[in-house]
TORMAR-201653 format. One record per residue (C-alpha): x, y, z. Coordinates in pm, whole numbers, plus 50000, padded with zeros to 5 digits. Example, Ala and Ser with C-alpha at 12.3 -4.5 7.8 and 13.67 -1.06 7.14 Angstrom:
REM residues 2
512304955050780513674989450714
REM end
This chain:
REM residues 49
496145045250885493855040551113491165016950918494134999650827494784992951219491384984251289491144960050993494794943851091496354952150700498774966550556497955001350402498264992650043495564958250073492854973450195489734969650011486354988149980484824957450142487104968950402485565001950411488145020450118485555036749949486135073349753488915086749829490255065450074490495041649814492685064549582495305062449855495295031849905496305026749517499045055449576500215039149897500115002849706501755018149377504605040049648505355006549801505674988349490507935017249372510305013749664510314975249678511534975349329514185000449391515634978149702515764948449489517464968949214519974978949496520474942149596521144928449255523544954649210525354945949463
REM end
């Protein structure tokens, strides 16, 4: 959270020329893939409505 402050992104963009590198760049892939997760089940919910 806090690189992603100091860079001015979004959790889930950062890259390792942001400084993701290791293991901070396996959460940002699990951060990018639980976002993607959720924004599919809110447009799910919205078409079914």
């Amino acid at each position: 959270m806090p690189m992603a402050q100091e860079k001015t992104k979004p959790m889930f963009l950062l890259k390792p020329g942001d400084g993701a590198i290791g293991a901070h760049y396996q959460a940002v892939q699990s951060c990018y893939n639980d976002f993607k997760q959720l924004t599919l089940k809110i447009i799910s919910a919205i078409d079914s409505n």
